[in-house]
C-alpha positions as CSV (number, residue, x, y, z in Angstrom):
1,X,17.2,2.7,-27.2
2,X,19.7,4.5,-25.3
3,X,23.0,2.6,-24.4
4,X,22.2,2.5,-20.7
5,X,19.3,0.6,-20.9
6,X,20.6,-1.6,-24.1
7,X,23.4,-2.4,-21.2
8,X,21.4,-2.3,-18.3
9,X,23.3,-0.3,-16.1
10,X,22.8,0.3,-13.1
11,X,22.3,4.5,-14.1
12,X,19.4,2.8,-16.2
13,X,17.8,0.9,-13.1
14,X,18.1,4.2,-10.8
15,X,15.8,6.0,-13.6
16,X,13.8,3.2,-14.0
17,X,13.3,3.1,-9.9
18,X,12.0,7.1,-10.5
19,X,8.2,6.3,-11.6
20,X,7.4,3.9,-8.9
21,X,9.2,6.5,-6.3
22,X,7.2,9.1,-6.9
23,X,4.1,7.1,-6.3
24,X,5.7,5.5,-3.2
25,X,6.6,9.1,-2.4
26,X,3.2,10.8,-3.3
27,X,1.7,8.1,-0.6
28,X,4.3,8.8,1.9
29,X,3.0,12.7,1.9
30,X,-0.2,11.4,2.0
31,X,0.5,9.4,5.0
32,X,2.4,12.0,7.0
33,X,-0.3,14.7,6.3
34,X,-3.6,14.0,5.2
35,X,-4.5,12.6,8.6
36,X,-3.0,15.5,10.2
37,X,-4.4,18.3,8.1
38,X,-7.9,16.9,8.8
39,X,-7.9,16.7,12.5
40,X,-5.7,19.7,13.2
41,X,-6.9,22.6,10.8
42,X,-10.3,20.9,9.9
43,X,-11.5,19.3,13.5
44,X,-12.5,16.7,12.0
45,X,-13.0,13.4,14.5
46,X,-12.0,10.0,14.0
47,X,-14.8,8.3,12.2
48,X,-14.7,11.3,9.4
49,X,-10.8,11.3,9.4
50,X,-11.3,7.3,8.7
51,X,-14.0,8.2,6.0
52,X,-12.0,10.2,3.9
53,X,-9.6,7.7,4.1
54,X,-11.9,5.0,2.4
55,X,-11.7,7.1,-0.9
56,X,-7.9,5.2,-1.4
57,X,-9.5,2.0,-1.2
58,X,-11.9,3.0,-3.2
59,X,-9.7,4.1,-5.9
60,X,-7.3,1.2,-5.6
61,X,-10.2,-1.4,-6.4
62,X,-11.1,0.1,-9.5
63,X,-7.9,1.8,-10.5
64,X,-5.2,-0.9,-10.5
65,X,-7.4,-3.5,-11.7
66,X,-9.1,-2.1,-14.8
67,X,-5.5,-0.1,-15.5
68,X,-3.6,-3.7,-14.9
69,X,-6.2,-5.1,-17.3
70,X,-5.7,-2.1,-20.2
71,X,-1.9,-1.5,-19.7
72,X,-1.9,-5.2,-20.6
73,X,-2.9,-4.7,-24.0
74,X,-2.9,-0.8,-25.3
75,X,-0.2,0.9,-26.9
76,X,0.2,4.3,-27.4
77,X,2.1,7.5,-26.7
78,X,5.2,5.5,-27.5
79,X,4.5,2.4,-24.5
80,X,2.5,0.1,-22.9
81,X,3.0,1.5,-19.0
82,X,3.9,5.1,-19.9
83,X,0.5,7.1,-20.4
84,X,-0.6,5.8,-17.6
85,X,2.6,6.9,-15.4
86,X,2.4,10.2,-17.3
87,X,-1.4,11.2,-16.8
88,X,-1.2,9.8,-12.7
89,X,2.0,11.5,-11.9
90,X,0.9,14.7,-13.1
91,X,-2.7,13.9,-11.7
92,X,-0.8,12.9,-8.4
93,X,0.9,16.2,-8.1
94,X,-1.9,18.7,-8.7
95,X,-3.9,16.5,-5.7
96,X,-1.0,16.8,-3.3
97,X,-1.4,20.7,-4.0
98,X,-5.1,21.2,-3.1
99,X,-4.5,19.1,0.2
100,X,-3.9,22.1,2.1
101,X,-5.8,24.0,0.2
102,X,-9.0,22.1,1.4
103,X,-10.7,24.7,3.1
104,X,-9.9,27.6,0.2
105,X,-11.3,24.7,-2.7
106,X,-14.4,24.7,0.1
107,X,-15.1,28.8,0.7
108,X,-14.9,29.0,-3.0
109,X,-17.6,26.8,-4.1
110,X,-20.0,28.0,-1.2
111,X,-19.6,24.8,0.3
112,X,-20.3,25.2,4.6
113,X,-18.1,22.2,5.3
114,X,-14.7,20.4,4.1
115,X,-15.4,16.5,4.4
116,X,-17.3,16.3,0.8
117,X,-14.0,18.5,-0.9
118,X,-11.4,16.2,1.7
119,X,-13.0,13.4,0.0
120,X,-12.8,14.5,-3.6
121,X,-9.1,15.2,-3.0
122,X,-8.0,12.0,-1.4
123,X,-10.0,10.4,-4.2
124,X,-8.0,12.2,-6.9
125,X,-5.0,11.3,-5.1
126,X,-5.6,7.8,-4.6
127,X,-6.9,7.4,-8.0
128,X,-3.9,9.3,-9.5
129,X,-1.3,6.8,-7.1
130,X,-3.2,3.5,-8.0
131,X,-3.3,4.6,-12.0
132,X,0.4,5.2,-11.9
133,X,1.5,2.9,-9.2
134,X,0.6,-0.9,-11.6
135,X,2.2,0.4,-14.3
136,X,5.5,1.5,-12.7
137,X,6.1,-2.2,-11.0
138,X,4.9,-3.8,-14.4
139,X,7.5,-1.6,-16.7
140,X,9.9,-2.9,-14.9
141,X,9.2,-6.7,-15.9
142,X,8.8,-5.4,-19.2
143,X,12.1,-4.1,-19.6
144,X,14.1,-6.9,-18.2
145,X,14.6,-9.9,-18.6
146,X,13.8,-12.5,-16.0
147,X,16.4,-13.6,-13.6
148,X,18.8,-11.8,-11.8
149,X,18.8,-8.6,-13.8
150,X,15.1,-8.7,-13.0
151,X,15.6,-9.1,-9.2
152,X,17.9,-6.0,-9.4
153,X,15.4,-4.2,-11.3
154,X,13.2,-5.0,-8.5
155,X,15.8,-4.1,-5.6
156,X,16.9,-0.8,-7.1
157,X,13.2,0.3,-6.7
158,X,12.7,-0.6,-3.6
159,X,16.2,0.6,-2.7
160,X,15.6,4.1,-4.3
161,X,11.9,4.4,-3.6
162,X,12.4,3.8,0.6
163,X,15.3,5.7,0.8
164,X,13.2,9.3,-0.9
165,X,10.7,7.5,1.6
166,X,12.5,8.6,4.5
167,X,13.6,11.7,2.7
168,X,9.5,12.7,3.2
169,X,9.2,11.9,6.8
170,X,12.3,14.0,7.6
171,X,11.2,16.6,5.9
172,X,7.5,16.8,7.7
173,X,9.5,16.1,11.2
174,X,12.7,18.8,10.7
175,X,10.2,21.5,8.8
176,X,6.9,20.9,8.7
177,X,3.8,19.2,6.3
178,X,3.2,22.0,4.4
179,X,6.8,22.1,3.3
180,X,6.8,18.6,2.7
181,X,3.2,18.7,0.9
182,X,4.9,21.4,-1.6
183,X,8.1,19.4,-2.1
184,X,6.2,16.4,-2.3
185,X,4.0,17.9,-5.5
186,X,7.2,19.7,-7.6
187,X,9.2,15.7,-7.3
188,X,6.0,13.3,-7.5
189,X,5.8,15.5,-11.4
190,X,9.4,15.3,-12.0
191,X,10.0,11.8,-11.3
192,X,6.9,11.0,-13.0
193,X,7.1,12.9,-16.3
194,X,11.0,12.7,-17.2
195,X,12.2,9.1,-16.0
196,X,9.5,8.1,-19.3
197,X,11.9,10.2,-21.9
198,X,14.5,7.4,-21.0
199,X,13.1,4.3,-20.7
200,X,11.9,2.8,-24.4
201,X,9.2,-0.1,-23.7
202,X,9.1,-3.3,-26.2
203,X,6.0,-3.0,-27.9
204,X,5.7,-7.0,-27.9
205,X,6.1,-8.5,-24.5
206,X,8.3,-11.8,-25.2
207,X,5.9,-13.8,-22.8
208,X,2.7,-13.1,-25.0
209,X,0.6,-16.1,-26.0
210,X,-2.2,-16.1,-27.7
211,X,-4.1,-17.9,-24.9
212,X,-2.9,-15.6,-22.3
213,X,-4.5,-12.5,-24.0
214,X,-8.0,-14.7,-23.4
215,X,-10.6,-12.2,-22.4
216,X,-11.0,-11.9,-18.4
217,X,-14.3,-11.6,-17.2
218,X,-15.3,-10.1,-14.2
219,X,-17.0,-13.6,-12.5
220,X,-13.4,-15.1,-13.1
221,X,-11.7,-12.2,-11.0
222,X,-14.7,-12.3,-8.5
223,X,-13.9,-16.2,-8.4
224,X,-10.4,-15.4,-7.6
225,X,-10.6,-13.2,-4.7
226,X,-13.0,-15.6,-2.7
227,X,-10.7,-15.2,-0.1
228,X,-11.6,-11.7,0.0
229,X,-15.2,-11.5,0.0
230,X,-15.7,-10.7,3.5
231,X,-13.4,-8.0,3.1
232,X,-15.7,-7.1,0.3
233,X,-19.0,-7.6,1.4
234,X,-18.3,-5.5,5.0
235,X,-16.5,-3.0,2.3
236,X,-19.8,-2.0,0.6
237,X,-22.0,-2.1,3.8
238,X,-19.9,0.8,6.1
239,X,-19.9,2.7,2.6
240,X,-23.4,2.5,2.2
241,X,-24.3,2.8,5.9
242,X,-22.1,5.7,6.3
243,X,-23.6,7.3,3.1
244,X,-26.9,6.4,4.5
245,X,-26.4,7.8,8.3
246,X,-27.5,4.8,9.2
247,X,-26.1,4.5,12.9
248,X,-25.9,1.2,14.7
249,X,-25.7,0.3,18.7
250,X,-24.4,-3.5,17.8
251,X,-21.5,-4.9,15.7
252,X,-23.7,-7.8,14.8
253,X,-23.0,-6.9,10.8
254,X,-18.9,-6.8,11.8
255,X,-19.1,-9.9,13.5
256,X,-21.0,-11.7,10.7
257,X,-18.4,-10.7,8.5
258,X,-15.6,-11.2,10.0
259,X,-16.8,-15.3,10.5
260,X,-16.7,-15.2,6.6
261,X,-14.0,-13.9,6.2
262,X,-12.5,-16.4,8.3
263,X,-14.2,-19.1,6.8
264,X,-12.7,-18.1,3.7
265,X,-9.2,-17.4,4.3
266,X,-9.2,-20.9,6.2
267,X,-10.5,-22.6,3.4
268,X,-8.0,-21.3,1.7
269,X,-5.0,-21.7,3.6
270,X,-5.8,-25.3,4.3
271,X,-6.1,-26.5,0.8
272,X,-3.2,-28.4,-0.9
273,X,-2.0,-26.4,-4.2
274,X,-1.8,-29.3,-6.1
275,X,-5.9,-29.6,-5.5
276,X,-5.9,-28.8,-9.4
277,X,-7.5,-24.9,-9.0
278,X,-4.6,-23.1,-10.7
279,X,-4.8,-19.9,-9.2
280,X,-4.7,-21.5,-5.1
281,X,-1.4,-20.6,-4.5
282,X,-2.5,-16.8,-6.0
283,X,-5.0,-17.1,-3.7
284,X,-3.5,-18.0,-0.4
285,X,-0.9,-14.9,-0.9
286,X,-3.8,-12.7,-1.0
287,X,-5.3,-14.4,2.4
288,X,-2.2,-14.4,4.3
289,X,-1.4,-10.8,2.7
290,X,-5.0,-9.3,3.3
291,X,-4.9,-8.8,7.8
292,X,-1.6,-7.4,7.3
293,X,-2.8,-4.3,5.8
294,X,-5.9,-3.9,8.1
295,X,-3.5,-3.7,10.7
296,X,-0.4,-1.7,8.9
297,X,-3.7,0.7,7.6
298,X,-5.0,1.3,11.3
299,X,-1.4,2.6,12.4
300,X,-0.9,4.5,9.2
301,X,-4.4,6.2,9.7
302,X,-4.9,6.4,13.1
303,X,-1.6,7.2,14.7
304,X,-2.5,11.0,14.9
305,X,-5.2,10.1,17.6
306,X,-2.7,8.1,19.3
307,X,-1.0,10.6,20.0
308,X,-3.2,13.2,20.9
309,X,-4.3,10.7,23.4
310,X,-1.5,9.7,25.1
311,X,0.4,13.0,25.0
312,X,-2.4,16.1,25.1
313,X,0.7,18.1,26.3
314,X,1.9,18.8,22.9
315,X,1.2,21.0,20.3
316,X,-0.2,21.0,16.9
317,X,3.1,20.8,15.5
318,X,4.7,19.0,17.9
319,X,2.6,16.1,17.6
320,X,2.8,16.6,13.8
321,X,6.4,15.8,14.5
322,X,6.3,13.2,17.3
323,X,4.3,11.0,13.8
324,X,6.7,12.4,11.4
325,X,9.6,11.1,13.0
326,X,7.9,7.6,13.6
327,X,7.4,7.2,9.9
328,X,10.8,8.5,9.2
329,X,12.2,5.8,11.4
330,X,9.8,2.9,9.8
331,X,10.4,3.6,6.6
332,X,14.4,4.0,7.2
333,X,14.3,0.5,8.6
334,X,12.3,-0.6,5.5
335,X,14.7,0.7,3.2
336,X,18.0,-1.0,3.9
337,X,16.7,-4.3,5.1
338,X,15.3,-5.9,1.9
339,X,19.0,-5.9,0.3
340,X,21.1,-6.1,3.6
341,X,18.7,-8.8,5.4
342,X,15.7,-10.2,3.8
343,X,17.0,-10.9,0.3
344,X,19.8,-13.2,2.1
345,X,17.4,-14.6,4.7
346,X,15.0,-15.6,1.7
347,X,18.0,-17.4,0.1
348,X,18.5,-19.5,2.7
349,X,15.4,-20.0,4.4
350,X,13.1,-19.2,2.3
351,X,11.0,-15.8,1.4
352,X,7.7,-17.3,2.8
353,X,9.0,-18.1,6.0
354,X,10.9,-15.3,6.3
355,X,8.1,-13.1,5.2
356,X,6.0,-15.1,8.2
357,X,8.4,-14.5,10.8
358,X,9.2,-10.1,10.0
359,X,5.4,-10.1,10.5
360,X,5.2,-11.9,13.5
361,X,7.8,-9.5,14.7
362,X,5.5,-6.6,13.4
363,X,2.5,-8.1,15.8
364,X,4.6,-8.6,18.5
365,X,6.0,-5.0,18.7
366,X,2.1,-3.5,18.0
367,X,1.2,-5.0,21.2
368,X,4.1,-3.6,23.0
369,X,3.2,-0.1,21.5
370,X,-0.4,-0.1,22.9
371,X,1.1,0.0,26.5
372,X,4.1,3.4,25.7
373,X,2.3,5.7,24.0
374,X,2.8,8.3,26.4
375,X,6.6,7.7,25.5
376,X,8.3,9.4,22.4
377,X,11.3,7.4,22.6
378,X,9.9,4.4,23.1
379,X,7.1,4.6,20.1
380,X,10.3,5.8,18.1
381,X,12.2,2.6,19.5
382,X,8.9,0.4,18.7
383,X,8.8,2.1,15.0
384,X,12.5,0.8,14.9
385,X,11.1,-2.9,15.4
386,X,8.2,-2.3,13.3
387,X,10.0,-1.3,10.7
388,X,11.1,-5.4,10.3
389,X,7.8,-6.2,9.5
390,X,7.2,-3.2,7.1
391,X,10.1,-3.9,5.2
392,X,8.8,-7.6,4.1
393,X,5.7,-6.1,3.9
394,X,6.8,-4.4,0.5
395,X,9.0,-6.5,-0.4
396,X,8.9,-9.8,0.0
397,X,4.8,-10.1,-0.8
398,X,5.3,-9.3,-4.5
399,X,8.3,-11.3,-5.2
400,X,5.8,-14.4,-3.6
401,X,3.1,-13.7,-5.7
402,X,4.9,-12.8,-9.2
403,X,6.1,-16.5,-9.1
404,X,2.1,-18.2,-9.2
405,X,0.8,-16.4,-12.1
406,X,1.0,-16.3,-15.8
407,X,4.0,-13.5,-16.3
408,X,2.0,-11.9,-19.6
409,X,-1.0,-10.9,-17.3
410,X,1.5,-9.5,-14.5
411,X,-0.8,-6.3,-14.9
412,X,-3.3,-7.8,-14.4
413,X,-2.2,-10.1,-10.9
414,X,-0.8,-7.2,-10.1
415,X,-4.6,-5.3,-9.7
416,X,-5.8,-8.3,-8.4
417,X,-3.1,-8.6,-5.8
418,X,-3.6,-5.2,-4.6
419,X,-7.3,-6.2,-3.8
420,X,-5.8,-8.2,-0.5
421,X,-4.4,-4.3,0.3
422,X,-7.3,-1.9,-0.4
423,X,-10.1,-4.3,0.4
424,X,-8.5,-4.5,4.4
425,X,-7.5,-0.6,3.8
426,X,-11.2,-0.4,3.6
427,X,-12.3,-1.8,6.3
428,X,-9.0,-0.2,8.3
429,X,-10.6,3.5,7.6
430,X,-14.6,2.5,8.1
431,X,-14.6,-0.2,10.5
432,X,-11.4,0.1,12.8
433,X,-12.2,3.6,12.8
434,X,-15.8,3.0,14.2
435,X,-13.7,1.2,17.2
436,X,-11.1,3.0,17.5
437,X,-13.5,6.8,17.7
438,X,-16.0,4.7,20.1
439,X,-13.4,3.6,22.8
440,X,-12.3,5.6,25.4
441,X,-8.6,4.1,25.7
442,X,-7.2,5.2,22.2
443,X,-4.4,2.3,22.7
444,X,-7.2,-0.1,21.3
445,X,-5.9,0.7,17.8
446,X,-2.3,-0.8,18.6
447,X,-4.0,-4.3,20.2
448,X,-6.7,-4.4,16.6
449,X,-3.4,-4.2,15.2
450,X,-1.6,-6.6,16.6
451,X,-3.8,-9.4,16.7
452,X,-4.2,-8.9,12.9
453,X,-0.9,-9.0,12.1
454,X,-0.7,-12.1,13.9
455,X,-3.3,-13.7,11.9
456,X,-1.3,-12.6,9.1
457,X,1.6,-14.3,10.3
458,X,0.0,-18.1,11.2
459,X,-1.3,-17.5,7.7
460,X,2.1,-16.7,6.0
461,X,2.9,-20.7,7.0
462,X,0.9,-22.3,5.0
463,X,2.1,-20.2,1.5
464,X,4.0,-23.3,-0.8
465,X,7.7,-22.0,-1.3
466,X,7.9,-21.6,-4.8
467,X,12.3,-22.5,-5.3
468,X,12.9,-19.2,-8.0
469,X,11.7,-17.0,-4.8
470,X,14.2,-18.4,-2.6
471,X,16.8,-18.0,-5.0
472,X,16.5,-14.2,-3.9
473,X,13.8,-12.6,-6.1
474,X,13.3,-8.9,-5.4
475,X,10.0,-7.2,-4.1
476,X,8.0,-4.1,-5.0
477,X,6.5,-1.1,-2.7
């Protein structure tokens, strides 16, 4: 074990920040291009755009889980986290390579169009991110010990990971995607790959009980995410339907799931956590953490067509910009607050209630945004307020959660958890993007966003305060 880490310095915690950075930053690219790329050198429209898009989802159901699940228990080239960190990163970085390479991959294997090569390529990234992105949270836990060295742990990753965050907006906004894309690939491989030579993992987890390494079966994690299920259920349907060509003049299967998933998330958010089902106050994070991300996805997708709507004036580039710097601005915002504001907002209110209230702020400035689109400064102004939001968003979410579960199946929660992001990321790229495409007054997206993000918020209130969160625990992208 090298000294740094034996001392936990704080060299040590900037290295061990690198792994989850260059998955935060890998999805940053992804963010700032993908979207981009289609519409502008592909024409593709909004409901293929939002199709591709479901491939992340896709991945992050079955990546994070089943890799939570495995990193749990294997061990092998030298650690616990590490293979998977190593194989993704380098996964990660090949993907972000062939993204503007779409239409070459295409002509070369006599293909006529791009969608079914755009969607093996956001699927390869996705799955590459969500293999990497659980183990480079749960190393972190592994390597500390709880407490405040933990919470720094935490911070420093957050810290370092929305700060390069930033560095990839600037870079599409100042240059332009393709520089950023290229960039993007050579650091996603560098912080992957070397960070690992440093950091040694203990090959017995201090929190391991015999009990704890029970089987987990897949009714129990269905069981779980009940709060989910209409997420889930509307999920497989627009895949299936959209796979299918099956076109529909009603939103009578939307509707119907939407009243579950209502039901649901109610029933959850009105039960007492001391009803005796040990995994309620799990569940109630994910309900009150699931309409965030529909609406945080919408923007993240669909802010491309925003734009073009509200400002046809501008050019390719230009608009490519206009989103650029919005990002640049969000993510800026979300990379100083956790430390400067939220961590000592948690400690003396409490990280629920603070959480609550940033996202209440985050609907607030999405219904602004639908009526100045047609204004850069003012969507750059907005960003500035939204950027509140999106820094509780990934921050103060995890530190919640990681207090209401069993700390030797964090890899596990951890997959789990990140079902109340991809499951609404789902339905954010297949059935916002049905609305948003239909509509003739783009600024929908911002009011779909807004009214889900206040859902979120009401929801937020009935979390239980757990006391080790207010004491100023640390969050995760």
């Amino acid at each position: 074990m090298l000294a740094i880490q034996k001392n936990l310095s704080s060299s040590f915690f900037a290295i061990l920040s690198l792994p989850a950075t260059a998955m935060g930053f890998a999805l940053s690219v992804q963010i700032a291009a993908m979207s981009w790329i289609l519409t502008t050198q592909f024409g593709l429209d909004i409901h293929d755009v939002g199709f591709v898009w479901a491939a992340g989802p896709l991945a992050g159901i079955l990546g994070q889980v089943i890799i939570g699940v495995i990193s749990d228990k294997v061990w092998f080239w030298g650690g616990r986290r590490r293979p998977f960190i190593l194989v993704g990163g380098v996964l990660a970085a090949l993907s972000l390579l062939a993204l503007p390479n779409i239409g070459v991959i295409s002509e070369s294997l006599g293909l006529t169009g791009v969608l079914g090569v755009a969607i093996t390529v956001a699927l390869i990234l996705d799955l590459s991110i969500n293999v990497s992105f659980n183990p480079t949270r749960s190393v972190i836990a592994d390597v500390t010990p709880d407490g405040n060295l933990r919470t720094k742990g935490y911070t420093w990753m957050q810290t370092v990971s929305g700060s390069f965050g930033v560095l990839a907006y600037a870079i599409g906004a100042v240059w332009d995607n393709f520089t950023l894309i290229y960039f993007g690939a050579v650091l996603v491989l560098a912080f992957s790959v070397l960070p690992c030579f440093f950091i040694e993992e203990p090959q017995n987890l201090e929190d391991d009980k015999e009990e704890a390494q029970a089987e987990f079966s897949f009714m129990q994690g269905m069981k779980i995410i009940q709060p989910l299920w209409g997420f889930l259920i509307y999920g497989i349907y627009a895949l299936v339907a959209r796979l299918a060509h099956m076109e529909a003049d009603h939103y009578y299967v939307e509707i119907a799931c939407f009243l579950i998933t209502v039901f649901f998330v109610a029933k959850t958010l009105l039960s007492k956590e001391e009803s005796g089902n040990e995994h309620l106050g799990f569940q109630k994070v994910l309900a009150a953490h699931s309409f965030t991300w529909v609406g945080v996805q919408s923007m993240f997708i669909y802010m491309v067509p925003f734009v073009q709507f509200n400002r046809p004036d501008l050019t390719d580039n230009a608009m490519g910009s206009v989103v650029s710097y919005s990002f640049m601005i969000l993510n800026a915002v979300a990379a100083v607050l956790p430390v400067l504001l939220l961590q000592p907002l948690s400690e003396k209110f409490g990280a629920v209630k603070t959480h609550a209230y940033c996202i209440g702020t985050m609907a607030i400035g999405y219904f602004v945004l639908s009526f100045f689109g047609s204004q850069s400064f003012a969507i750059y102004a907005l960003m500035a307020l939204l950027g509140v939001g999106w820094s509780a968003t990934i921050s103060l979410p995890f530190a919640i959660m990681s207090q209401k579960v069993d700390q030797s199946k964090m890899g596990l929660y951890m997959g789990l958890f990140n079902l109340s992001v991809v499951l609404p990321q789902l339905v954010a790229s297949l059935g916002v993007g049905k609305a948003v495409s239909a509509a003739a007054d783009k600024n929908v997206l911002f009011v779909i966003c807004a009214v889900c993000l206040a859902i979120s918020a009401v929801g937020w209130f009935a979390v239980k305060e757990e006391k080790a969160v207010i004491s100023g625990e640390g969050g995760g992208h």
